[in-house]
ZADO-548964 format. One record per residue (C-alpha): residue in three letters; y, z, x. Coordinates in steps of 0.001 Angstrom, whole numbers, plus 500000, padded with zeros to 6 digits. Layout:
BEGIN
ALAYZX
...
end
This chain:
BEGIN
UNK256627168075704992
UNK256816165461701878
UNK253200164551702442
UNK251660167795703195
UNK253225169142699794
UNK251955165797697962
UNK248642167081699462
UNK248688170656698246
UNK250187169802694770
UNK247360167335694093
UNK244265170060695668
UNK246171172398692815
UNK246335169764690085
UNK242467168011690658
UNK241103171303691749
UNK242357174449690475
UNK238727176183691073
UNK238963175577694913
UNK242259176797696073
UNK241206179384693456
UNK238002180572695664
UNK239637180357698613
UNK242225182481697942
UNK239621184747696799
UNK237732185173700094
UNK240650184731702448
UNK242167187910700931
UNK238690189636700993
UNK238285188738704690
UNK242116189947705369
UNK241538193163703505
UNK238376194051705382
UNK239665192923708690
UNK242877195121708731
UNK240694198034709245
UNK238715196421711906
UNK241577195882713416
UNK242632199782713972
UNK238978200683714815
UNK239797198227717689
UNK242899199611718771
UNK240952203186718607
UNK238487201497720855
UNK240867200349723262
UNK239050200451726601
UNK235540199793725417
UNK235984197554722159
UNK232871197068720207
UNK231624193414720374
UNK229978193209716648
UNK233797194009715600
UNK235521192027717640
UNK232624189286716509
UNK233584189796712918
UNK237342189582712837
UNK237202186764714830
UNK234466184938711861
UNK237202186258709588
UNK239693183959711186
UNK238490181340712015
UNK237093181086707980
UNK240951181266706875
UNK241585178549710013
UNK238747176012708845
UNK239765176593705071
UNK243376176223705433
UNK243056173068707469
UNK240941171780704992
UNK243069172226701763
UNK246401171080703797
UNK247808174328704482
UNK249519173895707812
UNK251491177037708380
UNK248642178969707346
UNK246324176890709483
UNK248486177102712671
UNK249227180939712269
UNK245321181408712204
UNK244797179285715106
UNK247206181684717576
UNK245802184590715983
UNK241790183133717096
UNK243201181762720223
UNK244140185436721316
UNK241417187002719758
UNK238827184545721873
UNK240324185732724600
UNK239953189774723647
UNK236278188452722824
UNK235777187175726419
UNK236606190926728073
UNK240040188761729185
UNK242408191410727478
UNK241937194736725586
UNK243064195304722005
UNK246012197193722799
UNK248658198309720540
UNK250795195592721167
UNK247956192790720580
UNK247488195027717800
UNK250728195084716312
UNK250972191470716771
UNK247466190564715343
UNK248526192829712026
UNK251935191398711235
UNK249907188188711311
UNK247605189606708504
UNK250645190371706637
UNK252508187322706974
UNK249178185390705693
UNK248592187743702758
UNK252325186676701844
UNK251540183032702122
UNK248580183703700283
UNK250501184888696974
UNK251964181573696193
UNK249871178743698107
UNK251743176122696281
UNK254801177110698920
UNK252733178496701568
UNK253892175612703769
UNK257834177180702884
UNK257347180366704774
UNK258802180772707823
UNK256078181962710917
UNK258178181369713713
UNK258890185093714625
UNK255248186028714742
UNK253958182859715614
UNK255766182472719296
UNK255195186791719674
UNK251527185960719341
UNK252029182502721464
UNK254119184985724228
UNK251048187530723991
UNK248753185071724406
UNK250768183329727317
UNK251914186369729007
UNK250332189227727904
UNK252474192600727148
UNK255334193727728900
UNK254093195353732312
UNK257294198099732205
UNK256943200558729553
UNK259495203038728534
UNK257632206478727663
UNK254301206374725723
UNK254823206027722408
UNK253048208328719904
UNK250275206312718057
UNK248831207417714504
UNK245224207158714670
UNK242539207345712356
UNK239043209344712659
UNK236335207783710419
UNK232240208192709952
UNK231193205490712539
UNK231868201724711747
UNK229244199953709838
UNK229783196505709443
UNK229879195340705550
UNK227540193177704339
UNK228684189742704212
UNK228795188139700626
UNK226023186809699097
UNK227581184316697541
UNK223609183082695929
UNK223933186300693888
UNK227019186828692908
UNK229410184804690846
UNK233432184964690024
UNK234413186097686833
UNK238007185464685765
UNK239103189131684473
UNK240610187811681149
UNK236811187327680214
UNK235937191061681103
UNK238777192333679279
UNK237290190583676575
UNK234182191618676977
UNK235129195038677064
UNK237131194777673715
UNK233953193344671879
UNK231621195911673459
UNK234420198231672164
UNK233881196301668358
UNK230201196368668663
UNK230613200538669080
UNK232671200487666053
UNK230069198672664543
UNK227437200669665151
UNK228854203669664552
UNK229443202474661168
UNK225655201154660697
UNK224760205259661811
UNK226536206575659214
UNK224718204215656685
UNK220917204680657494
UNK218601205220655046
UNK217156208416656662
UNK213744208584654266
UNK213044205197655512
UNK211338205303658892
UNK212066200939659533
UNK215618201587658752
UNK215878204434661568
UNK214135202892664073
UNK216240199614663322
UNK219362201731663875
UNK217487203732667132
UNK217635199978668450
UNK220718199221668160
UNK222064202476668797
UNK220223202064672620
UNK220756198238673115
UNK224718198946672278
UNK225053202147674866
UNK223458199804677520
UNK225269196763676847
UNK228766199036676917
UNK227129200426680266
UNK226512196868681669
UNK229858195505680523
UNK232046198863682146
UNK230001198448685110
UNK231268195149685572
UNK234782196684685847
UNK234315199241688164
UNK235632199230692087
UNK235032201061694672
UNK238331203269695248
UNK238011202158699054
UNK240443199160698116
UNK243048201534697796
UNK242755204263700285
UNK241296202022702853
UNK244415200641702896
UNK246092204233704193
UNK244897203887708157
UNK247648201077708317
UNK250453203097706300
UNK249314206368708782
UNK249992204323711687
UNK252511202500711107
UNK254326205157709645
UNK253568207652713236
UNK254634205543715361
UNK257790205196713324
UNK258654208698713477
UNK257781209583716515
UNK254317211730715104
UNK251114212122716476
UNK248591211580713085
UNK244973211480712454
UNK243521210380709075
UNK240183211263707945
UNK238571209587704911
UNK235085210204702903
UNK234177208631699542
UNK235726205402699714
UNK232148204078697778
UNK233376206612694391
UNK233790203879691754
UNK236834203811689115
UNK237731201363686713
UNK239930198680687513
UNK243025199415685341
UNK242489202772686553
UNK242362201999690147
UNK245441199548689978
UNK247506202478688418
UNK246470204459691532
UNK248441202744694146
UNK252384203334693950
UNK251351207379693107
UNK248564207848696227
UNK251011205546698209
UNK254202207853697889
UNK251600211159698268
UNK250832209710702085
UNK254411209024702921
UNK255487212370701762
UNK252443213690704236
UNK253821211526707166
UNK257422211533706489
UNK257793215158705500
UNK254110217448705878
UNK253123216701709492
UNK255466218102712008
UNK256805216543715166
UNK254316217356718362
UNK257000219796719795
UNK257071221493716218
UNK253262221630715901
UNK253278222859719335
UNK255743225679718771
UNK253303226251715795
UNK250444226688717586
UNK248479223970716328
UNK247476220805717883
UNK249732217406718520
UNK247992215292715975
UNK248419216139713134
UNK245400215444710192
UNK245648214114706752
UNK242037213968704877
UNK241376212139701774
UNK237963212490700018
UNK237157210903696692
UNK234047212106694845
UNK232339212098691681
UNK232238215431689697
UNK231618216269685937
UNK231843212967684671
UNK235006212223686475
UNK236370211251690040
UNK238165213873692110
UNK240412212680694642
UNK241788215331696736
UNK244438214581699943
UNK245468217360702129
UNK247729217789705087
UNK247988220635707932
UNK251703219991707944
UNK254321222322707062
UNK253724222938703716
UNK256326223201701049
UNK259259226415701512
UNK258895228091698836
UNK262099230271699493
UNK264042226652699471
UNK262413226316696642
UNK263901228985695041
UNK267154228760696416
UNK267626225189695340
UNK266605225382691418
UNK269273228158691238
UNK272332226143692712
UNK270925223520690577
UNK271159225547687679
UNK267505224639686872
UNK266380228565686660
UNK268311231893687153
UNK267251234360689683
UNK265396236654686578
UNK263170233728685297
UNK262435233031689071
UNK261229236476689752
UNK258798236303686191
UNK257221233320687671
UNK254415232797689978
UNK253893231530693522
UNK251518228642691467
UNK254597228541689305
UNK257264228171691368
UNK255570225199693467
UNK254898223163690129
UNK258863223096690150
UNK258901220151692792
UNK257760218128689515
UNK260739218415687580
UNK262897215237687732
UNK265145214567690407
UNK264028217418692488
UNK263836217250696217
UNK263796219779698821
UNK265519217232701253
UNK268859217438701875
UNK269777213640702421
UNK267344210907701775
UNK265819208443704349
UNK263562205816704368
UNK260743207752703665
UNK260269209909700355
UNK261132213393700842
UNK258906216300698984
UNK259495216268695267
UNK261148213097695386
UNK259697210463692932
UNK256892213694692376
UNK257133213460688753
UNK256631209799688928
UNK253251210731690591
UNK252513213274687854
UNK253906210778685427
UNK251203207924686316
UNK248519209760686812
UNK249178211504683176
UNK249682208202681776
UNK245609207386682797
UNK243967210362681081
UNK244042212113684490
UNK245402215712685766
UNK247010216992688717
UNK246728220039690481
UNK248710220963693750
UNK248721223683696507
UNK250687224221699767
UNK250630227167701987
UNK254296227951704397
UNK252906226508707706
UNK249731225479707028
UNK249954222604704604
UNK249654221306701130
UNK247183219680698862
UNK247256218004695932
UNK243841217115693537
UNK243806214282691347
UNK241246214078688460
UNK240603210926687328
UNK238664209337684074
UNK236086206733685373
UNK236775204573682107
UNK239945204286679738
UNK238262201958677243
UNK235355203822675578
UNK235132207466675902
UNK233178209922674357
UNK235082212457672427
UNK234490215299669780
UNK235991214550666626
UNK237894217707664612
UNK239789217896661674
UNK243474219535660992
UNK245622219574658295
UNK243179217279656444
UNK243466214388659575
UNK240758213645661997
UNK241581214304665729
UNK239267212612668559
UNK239444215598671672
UNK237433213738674661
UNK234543215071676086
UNK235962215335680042
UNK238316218081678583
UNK235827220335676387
UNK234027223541678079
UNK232343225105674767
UNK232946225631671118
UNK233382228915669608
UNK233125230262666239
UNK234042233137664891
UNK233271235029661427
UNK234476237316658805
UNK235776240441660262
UNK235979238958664058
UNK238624236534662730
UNK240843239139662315
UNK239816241584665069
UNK238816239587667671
UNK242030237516668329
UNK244505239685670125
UNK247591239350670937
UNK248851239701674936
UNK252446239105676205
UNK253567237700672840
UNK250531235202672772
UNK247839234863670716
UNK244498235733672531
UNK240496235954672456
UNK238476237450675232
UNK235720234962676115
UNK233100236988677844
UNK235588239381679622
UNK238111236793680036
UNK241070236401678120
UNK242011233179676428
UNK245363231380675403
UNK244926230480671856
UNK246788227608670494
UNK246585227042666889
UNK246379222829666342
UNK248385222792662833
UNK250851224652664260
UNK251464222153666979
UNK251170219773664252
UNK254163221163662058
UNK256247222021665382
UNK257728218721666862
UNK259770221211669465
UNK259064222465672860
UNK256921225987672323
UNK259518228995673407
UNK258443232593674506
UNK259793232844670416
UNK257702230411668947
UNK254500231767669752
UNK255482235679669288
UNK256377233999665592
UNK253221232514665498
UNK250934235187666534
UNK253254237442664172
UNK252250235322661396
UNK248450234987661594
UNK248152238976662502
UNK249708239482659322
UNK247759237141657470
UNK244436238741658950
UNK245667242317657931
UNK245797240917654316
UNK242506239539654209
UNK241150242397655639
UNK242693244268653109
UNK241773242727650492
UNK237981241975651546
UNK237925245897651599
UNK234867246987649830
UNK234911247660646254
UNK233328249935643494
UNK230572247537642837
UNK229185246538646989
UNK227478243422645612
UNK231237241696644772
UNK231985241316648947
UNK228410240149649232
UNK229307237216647180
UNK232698236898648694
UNK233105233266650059
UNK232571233357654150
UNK235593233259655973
UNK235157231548659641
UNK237736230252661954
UNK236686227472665165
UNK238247226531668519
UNK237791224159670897
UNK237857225624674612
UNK239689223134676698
UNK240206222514680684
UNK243352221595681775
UNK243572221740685761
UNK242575225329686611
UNK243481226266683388
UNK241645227002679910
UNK242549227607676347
UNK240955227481673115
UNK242446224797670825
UNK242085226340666963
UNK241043223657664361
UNK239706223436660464
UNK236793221926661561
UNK234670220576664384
UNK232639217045662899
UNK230601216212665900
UNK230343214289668992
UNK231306210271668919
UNK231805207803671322
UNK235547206361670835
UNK237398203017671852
UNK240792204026672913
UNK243538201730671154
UNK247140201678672647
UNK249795204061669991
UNK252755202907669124
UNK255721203818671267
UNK257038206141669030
UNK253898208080668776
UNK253741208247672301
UNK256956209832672806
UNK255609212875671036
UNK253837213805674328
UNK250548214716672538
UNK248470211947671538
UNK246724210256674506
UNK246090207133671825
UNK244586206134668881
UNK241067205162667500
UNK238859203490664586
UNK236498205843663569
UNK232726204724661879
UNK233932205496658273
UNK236714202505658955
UNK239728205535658900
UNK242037206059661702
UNK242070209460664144
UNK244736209835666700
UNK243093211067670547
UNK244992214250671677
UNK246375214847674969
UNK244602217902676241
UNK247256218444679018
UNK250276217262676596
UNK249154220323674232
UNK249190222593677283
UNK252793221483678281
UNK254410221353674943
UNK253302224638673646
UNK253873226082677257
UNK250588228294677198
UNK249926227495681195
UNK252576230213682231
UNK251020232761679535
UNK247431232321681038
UNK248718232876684489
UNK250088236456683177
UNK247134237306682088
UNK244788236406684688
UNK247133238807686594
UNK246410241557683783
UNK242450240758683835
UNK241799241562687803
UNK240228244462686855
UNK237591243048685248
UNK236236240557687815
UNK232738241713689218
UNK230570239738692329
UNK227250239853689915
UNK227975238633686702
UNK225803236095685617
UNK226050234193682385
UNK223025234314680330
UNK221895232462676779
UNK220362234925674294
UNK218312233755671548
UNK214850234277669121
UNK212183232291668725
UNK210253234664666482
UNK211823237549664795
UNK211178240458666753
UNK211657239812670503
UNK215656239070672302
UNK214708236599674739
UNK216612234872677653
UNK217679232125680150
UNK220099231982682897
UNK222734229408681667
UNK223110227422684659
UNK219312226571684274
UNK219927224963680796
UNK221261221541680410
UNK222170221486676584
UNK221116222894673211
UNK220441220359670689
UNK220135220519667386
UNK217436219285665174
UNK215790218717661536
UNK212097220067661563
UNK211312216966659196
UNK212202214688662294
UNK209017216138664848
UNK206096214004665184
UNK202569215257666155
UNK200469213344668679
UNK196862215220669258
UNK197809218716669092
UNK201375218624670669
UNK204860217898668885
UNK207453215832669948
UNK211140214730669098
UNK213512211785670212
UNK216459213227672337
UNK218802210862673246
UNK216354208175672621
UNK213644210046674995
UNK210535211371673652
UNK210771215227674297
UNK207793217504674135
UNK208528220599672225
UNK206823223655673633
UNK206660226849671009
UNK206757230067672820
UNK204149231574670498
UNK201411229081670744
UNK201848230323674809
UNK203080233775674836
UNK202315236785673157
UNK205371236988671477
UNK205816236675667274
UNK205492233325665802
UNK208588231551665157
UNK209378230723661700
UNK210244226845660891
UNK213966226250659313
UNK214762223182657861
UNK217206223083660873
UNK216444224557664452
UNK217848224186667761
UNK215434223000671229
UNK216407224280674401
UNK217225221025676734
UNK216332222914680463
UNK217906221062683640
UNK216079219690686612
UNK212708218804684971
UNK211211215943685784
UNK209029215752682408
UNK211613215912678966
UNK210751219193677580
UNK212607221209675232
UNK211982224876674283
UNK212032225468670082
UNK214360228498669360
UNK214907229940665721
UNK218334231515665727
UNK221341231477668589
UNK222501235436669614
UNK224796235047672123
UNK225850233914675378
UNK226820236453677559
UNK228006237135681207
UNK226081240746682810
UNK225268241779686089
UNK221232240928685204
UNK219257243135686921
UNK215776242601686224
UNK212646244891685864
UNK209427243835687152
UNK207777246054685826
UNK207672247468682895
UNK206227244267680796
UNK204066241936682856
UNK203176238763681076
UNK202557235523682284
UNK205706233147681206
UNK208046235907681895
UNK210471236825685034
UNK210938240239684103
UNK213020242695681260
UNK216691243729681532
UNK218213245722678615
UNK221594243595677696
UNK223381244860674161
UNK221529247720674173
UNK218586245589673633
UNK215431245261675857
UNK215408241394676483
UNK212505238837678074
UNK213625236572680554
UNK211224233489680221
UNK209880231366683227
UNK210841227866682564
UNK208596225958685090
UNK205818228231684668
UNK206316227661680596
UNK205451224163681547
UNK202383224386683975
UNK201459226476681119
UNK201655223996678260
UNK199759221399680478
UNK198505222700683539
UNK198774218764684963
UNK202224218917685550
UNK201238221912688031
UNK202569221196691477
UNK200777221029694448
UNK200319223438696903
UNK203050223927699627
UNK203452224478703001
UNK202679228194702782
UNK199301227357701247
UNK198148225307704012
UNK199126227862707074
UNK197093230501705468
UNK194176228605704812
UNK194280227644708598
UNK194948231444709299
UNK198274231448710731
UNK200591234568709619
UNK202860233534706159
UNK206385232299707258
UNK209157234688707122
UNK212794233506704879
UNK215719235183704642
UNK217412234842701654
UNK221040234756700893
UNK222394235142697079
UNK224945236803695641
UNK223770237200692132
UNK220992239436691003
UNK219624237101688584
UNK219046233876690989
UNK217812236653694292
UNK215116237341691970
UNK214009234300690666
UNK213870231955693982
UNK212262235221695972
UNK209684235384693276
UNK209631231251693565
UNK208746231976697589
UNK206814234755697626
UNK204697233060694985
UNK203907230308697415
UNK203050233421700061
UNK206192233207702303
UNK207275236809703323
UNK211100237106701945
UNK214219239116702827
UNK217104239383700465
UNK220400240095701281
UNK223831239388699117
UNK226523237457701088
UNK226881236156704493
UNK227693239332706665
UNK224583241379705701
UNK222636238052706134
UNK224372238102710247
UNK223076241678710335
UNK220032240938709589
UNK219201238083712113
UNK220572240721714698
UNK217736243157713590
UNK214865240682713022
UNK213215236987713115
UNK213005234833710665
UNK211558231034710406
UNK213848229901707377
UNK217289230315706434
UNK217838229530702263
UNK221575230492701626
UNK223716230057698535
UNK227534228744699241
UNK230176230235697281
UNK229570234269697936
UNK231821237425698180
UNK232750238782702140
UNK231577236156703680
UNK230567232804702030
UNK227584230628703755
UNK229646228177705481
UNK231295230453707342
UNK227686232622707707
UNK225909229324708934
UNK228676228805711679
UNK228139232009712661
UNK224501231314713330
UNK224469228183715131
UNK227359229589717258
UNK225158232667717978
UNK222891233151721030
UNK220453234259719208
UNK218271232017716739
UNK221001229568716506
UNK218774226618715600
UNK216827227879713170
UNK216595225861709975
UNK218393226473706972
UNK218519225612703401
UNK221891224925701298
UNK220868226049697651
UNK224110225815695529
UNK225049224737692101
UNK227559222763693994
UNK226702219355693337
UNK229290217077695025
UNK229353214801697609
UNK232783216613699230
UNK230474220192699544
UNK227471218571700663
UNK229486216930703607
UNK230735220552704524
UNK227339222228704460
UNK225680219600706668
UNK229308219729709028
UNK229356223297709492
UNK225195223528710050
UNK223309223166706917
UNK219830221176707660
UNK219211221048703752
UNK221329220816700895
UNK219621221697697580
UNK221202222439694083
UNK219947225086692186
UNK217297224919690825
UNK214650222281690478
UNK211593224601691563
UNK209466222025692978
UNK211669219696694782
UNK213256223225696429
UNK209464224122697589
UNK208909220829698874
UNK212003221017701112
UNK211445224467702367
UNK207718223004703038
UNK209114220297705122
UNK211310222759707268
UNK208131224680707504
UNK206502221757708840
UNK209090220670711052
UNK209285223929712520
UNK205011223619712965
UNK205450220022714642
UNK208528221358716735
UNK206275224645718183
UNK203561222118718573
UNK205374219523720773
UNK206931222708722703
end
């Protein structure tokens, strides 16, 4: 024992970097090897020899290693552990559950040793070692008592992960990327700074500060990249936890997991474990039922737990759902009253949403003893805690009998964020970006008469909706939890103070006095918190700016809402707000719910959300919002003409600026010093449309004329405010402006040239707006089209008549088209017939779903050429499949 430590202890002293790699890729072979493991013991009677290949490699690297460096226990734990699994490899045994079992603890016991090598040769193997040596001598036990229940796991078929390249890669110590990090966060700083200095009359001193302002978003893009991880190294580890866990407690459980490629920042991703660890064990330990239970239920034996992590809005979503037993809600109840925590009236004001969120408050747990594994609500407001402490939000669910899910929002980086920066009381505030829906503005009278007051809480109806309103300098003067009080006082005080102003802004003898009367104007931010929106009131809205988040002091932190703190360009310092620890401390969550409940009434199927603008001073014209990416503002002085077109710089992209009168027959617009340019989505050439004045953005069932003002450009009139309005063609603005950029003809074009009869769609969409548009998209290319407007009248129609194509939006009233598509493929008639997903769902969690339930496409809305060339594609499929036939 004396020499083998006189061996390790000089390897450590002489070569630090050695033991350090090897510990590196022994613990990546063990990590990726514990789920090869399970897929064998899933296997069982037919194990697949690539696996059974690999762990074996995996081994016998840790074996050769080990016995290089000195390592003896580690060396002679590996060699039992090969020495059984040549054996499995040679068709000699099966990978059973107790080879299995045996073959893990091993993994275990080496990832121990593998935490302190310097007294690796300490730890004592003896227990595993001779129940591996027995296996491998022996084999199992030939009596069994009953069959034990085994958690299993149901994944997207193996594929074996690339083995390192260790030619391109290279290890990086991560003291030297958290360095990194903090002087790509100083270089922002920097040039933030240098923005806010530039000489704009001299055109070398902006495109000096262009430069840098592109070389330092890539470099921080680089540098973060270097920090991000797939989230698969933490719920990859689940499979194990499932099983063991099942066969602990007697349950029959199946886990299934998507998105384990999402990527997350490291710190991030380490904060993740202890919270999405205690999540599963509540599943196990308290969601899934026994088999008799689930039985009795009348659901299956196993019982599933899914986990999907995906990107969405500039954030990762990870949601985890069980078909357990979901949480009592009437134990709920009963419990927070013998706890004193609510009285039977406050209980009854609250909501089923409301009532849930209780298993959050500390201490609280639905179990009535504890046991080894978590019970509901137990250590819950930990989870909520952590995930809080990250920038991140939680939202949870759970149906009596049918299970519970919880949805976990995540930042991708804490380091350098953008934010918008607004100012209060006379401070700067940094709001980030994930957090922000839209600004609003409102002026003169409307500041008075448009914010309304609703259960004692101030309030502004966004486009039919009804908004919380939380005023930020009250916040700031109020270091106390918000009570039902506080805000009645609050909204108390500012309707008086807007009944004085009005008053005195009251016309006078002499009109021209209010003419010169200063503007009055009051802004809010509209914020997301969860499902949940309000509109954050502030002196003033700055811009947009790209942040580096700086730790607060403790005492700062306590006050529950700051998130942290930043340096902003001009050198002074802006605390970040907590959009969630706003929401909580002035207790507007409650108040929204209320209202939601008040505002049923005015929820409509066909609404569709529309921009309304001028470019020239006579004509209202229009664009469906979810077809426009961003408006931008911009200085006249800054376009550039090339040959006869202009062009601006957009986010360091040169954008062609297209005038609607130079195309259309519509009044000429008349240049500002500052304009705005319309930024449209899914274009593959940067284009931007030049409007003169912003009217309004509006939600209205669109229903569009076709015909009473035809104009090429145009989709059609609707009258919206009373106004008759043009609804402008986007992609044919552009074929238009350069009639290169045209696309080619389609599938249609081609089958009536050769004379065959046009193809026949049917088209599923719920809102007016969009059932126009991609009809007039089809029947432009020649198809022959029939619209319907949700999933049952679609089912109706394929009973009545034959169609070629399927295109179908997702999310629609009666019957949505997952459920329609089902339908179909289950039908006996025209069950394969191709169909289209066109959504503006654009994650990977609904595309799965489409293509599972029968979706051959998946297509968001609406790039107009890349949506022809995939209904061309089913056309031709459908051609080659006739053909072959």
């Amino acid at each position: 024992m004396g020499n083998e430590r006189e061996t390790i202890d000089d390897i450590l002293l002489n070569d630090p970097e050695m033991v350090e790699a090897f510990v590196a890729e022994a613990k990546e072979h063990l990590d990726s090897i514990e789920d090869d493991f399970l897929a064998l013991e899933r296997q069982k009677n037919d194990p697949e020899q690539a696996l059974l290949d690999k762990v074996f490699r995996a081994i016998h690297s840790v074996k050769g290693a080990a016995g290089f460096l000195g390592l003896s226990k580690m060396s002679d734990l590996t060699h039992i552990m090969e020495a059984l699994l040549t054996k499995m490899r040679g068709g000699q045994i099966l990978p059973e559950s107790e080879y299995i079992d045996s073959l893990l603890a091993g993994v275990d016991l080496l990832t121990t040793m593998l935490q302190n090598i310097a007294l690796s040769n300490d730890v004592d193997i003896k227990v595993v070692y001779d129940q591996l040596a027995s296996l491998y001598e022996h084999g199992p036990a030939q009596q069994k008592k009953k069959e034990e229940p085994v958690a299993s796991e149901k994944k997207a078929p193996l594929v074996e992960k690339s083995e390192l390249d260790l030619g391109n890669t290279v290890r990086i110590n991560v003291d030297i990327l958290d360095r990194l990090m903090v002087q790509a966060g100083e270089l922002v700083l920097i040039r933030n700074q240098h923005l806010l200095t530039v000489n704009e009359s001299d055109p070398l001193s902006r495109s000096i500060a262009h430069r840098l302002d592109l070389i330092t978003s890539e470099l921080q893009e680089t540098i973060i990249s270097t920090r991000m991880q797939p989230i698969g190294k933490v719920i990859d580890k689940f499979p194990r936890i499932v099983r063991d866990l099942g066969k602990s407690l007697g349950k029959q459980i199946q886990i299934e997991i998507t998105g384990s490629s999402a990527e997350l920042d490291k710190t991030i991703l380490e904060s993740l474990t202890d919270p999405l660890t205690h999540i599963i064990r509540n599943c196990c330990g308290h969601g899934i039922e026994t088999p008799e239970d689930r039985v009795r239920a009348g659901k299956p034996k196993t019982g599933l737990i899914r986990i999907s992590a995906y990107h969405e809005a500039g954030r990762v979503n990870i949601k985890i759902s069980d078909d357990g037993r979901g949480v009592d809600i009437v134990r709920i109840r009963r419990i927070v009253v013998e706890k004193g925590l609510k009285s039977e009236s406050e209980l009854e004001q609250m909501t089923h949403q409301d009532i849930l969120n209780l298993v959050f408050l500390p201490g609280f747990s639905t179990m009535e003893k504890a046991d080894g594994v978590s019970g509901r609500g137990v250590g819950m407001d930990v989870v909520k805690t952590c995930i809080e402490k990250i920038g991140g939000s939680l939202e949870f669910e759970s149906k009596t009998g049918e299970g519970t899910t919880i949805l976990l929002q995540l930042p991708l980086t804490l380091a350098i964020i953008p934010s918008i920066i607004v100012t209060a009381g006379g401070y700067m505030y940094a709001i980030p970006q994930v957090s922000l829906v839209e600004l609003v503005t409102l002026y003169d009278e409307d500041v008075s008469i448009q914010i309304e007051r609703a259960d004692e809480q101030e309030v502004y109806r966004l486009r039919g909706r009804l908004l919380p309103i939380v005023r930020l300098t009250e916040v700031l003067m109020r270091p106390k939890l918000f009570t039902r009080e506080t805000r009645a006082e609050i909204a108390e005080k500012y309707f008086q103070q807007g009944m004085a102003e009005h008053t005195v802004a009251q016309p006078t003898a002499d009109p021209g006095d209010s003419a010169e009367a200063d503007e009055v104007s009051l802004s809010f931010v509209v914020l997301k918190v969860g499902n949940n929106h309000y509109g954050l009131v502030v002196d003033r809205i700055i811009g947009t700016e790209e942040i580096v988040v700086k730790p607060l002091h403790p005492v700062v932190k306590q006050l529950g809402i700051y998130a942290g703190a930043t340096i902003m360009g001009n050198g002074k310092t802006a605390l970040i707000l907590d959009v969630g620890g706003i929401a909580r401390h002035t207790g507007i969550t409650l108040a929204e719910r209320i209202m939601e409940e008040r505002e049923k009434e005015l929820k409509t199927e066909d609404l569709q959300s529309v921009l309304l603008f001028k470019s020239g001073p006579k004509e209202q014209l229009a664009l469906s919002l979810p077809l426009i990416r961003r408006i931008e503002p911009i200085k006249i002085k800054d376009v550039e003409l090339i040959g006869d077109k202009e062009y601006i710089s957009v986010d360091g992209v040169s954008t062609l600026i297209i005038r609607l009168d130079h195309l259309l027959k519509v009044s000429p617009i008349v240049d500002q010093e500052e304009m705005y340019l319309i930024l449209p989505r899914h274009l593959k050439r940067p284009v931007g449309i030049l409007m003169s004045m912003f009217v309004d953005v509006v939600d209205t069932a669109v229903d569009l004329d076709l015909s009473s003002y035809k104009a090429d450009g145009f989709l059609g009139t609707a009258i919206i405010n009373n106004f008759m309005t043009l609804f402008l063609d986007i992609y044919r603005l552009v074929e238009m402006l350069d009639p290169a950029t045209a696309g080619h003809p389609h599938a249609l074009s081609e089958t009536a040239s050769a004379g065959r009869s046009p193809g026949r769609i049917l088209l599923l969409e719920d809102i007016a707006f969009f059932r126009h548009l991609i009809k007039g998209y089809l029947e432009a290319e020649g198809y022959v089209v029939v619209d319907v407007k949700n999933g049952q009248q679609g089912l109706e129609q394929l009973e009545e008549n034959e169609f070629d194509l399927i295109v179908s939006d997702l999310e629609m009233p009666i019957m949505d088209g997952w459920t329609f598509i089902k339908n179909v493929r289950q039908s006996i008639r025209q069950s394969d017939i191709p169909a289209v997903a066109l959504t503006s769902l654009d994650t990977d969690e609904s595309r799965k779903k489409s293509m599972e339930n029968g979706f051959d496409f998946y297509e968001v809305k609406l790039e107009r050429e890349h949506f022809l060339e995939i209904v061309a594609t089913a056309f031709t499929k459908i051609r080659d499949k006739a053909v072959s036939a």
